[in-house]
PLY file of the C-alpha trace (Angstrom):
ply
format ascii 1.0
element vertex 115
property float x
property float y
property float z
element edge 114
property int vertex1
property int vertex2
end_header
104.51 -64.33 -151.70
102.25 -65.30 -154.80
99.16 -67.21 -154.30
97.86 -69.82 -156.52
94.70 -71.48 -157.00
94.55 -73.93 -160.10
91.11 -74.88 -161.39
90.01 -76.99 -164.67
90.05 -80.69 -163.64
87.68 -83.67 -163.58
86.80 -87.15 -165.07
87.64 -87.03 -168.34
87.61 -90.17 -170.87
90.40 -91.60 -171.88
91.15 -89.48 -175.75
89.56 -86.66 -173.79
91.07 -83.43 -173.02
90.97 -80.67 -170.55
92.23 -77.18 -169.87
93.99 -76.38 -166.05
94.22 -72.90 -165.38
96.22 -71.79 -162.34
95.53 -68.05 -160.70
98.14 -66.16 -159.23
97.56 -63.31 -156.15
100.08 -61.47 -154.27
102.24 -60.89 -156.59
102.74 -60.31 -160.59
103.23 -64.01 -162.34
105.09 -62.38 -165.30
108.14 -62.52 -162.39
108.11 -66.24 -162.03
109.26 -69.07 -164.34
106.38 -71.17 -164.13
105.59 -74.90 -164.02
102.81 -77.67 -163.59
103.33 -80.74 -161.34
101.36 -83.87 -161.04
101.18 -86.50 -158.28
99.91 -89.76 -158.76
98.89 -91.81 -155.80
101.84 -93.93 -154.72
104.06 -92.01 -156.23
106.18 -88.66 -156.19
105.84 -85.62 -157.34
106.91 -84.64 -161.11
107.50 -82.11 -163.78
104.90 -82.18 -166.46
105.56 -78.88 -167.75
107.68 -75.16 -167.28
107.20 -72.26 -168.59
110.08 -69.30 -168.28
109.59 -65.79 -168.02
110.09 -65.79 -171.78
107.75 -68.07 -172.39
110.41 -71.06 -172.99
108.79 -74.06 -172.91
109.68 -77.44 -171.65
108.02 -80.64 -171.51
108.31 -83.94 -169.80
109.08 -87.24 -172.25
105.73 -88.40 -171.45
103.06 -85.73 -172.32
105.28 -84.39 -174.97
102.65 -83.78 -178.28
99.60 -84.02 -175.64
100.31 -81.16 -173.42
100.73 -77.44 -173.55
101.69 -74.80 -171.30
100.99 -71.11 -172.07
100.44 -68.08 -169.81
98.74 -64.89 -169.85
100.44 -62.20 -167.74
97.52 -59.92 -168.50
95.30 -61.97 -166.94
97.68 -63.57 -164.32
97.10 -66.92 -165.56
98.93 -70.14 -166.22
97.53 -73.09 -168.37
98.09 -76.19 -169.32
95.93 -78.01 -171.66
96.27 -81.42 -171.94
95.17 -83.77 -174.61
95.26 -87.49 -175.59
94.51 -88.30 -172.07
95.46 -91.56 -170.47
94.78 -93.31 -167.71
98.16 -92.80 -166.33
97.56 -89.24 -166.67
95.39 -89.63 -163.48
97.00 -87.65 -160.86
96.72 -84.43 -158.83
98.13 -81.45 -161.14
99.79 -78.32 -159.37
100.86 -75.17 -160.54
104.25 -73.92 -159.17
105.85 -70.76 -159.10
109.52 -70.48 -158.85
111.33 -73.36 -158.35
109.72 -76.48 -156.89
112.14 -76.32 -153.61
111.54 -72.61 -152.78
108.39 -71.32 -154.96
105.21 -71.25 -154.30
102.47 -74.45 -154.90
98.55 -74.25 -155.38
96.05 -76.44 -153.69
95.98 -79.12 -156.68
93.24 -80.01 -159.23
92.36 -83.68 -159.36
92.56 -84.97 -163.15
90.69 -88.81 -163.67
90.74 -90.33 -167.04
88.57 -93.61 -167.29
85.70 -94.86 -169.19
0 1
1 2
2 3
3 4
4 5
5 6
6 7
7 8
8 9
9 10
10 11
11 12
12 13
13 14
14 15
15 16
16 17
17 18
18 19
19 20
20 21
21 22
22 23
23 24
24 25
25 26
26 27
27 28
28 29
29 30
30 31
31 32
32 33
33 34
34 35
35 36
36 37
37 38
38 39
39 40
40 41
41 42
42 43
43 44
44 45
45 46
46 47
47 48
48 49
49 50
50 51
51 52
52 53
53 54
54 55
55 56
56 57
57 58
58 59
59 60
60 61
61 62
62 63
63 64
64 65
65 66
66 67
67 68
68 69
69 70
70 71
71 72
72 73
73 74
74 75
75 76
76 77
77 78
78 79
79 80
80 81
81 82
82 83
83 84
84 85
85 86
86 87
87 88
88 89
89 90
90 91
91 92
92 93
93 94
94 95
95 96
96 97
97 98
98 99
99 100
100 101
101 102
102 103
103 104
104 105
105 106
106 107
107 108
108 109
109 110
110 111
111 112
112 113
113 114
């Protein structure tokens, strides 16, 4: 089973940006379609980005133009940078591998945008 730590958040101003990076153990991330979550409080858990083994890339309506997702299977690495930041943006951000029913999940990195 992979392992996955993501890393990269903090308060950020609103127009800011930021880059997540998610580290895989265990196991070889170029194997996994790939995706980053986010989890606002109140509120459920949703696709902000995926990444396929092929490096097809898909976005959610909302951080479409603000976000992107890229990996690095040399380095066992997911990212997503994300740009244009909002305050609704706020929310915990989690790396997935898999699928979101059956994969794997990191710990979370909290992401705050305010002035």
């Amino acid at each position: 089973q992979v392992q996955l730590v993501e890393s990269g958040g903090g308060l950020v101003q609103p127009g800011g940006s930021l880059r997540l990076s998610c580290v895989a153990s265990g196991s070889r991330l170029s194997s996994y379609n790939m995706g980053w979550y986010r989890q606002a409080p109140g509120k459920q858990r949703e696709l902000v980005a995926r990444i396929t083994t092929g490096s097809i890339t898909n976005y959610a309506d909302s951080v479409k133009g603000r976000f992107t997702i890229s990996r690095d299977n040399a380095k066992n690495t997911v990212y997503l940078q994300i740009g244009s930041l909002k305050p609704e943006d706020t929310a915990v951000y989690y790396c997935n591998a898999g699928s979101p029913v059956f994969g794997s999940w990191g710990q979370g990195t909290q992401v705050t945008v305010s002035s």
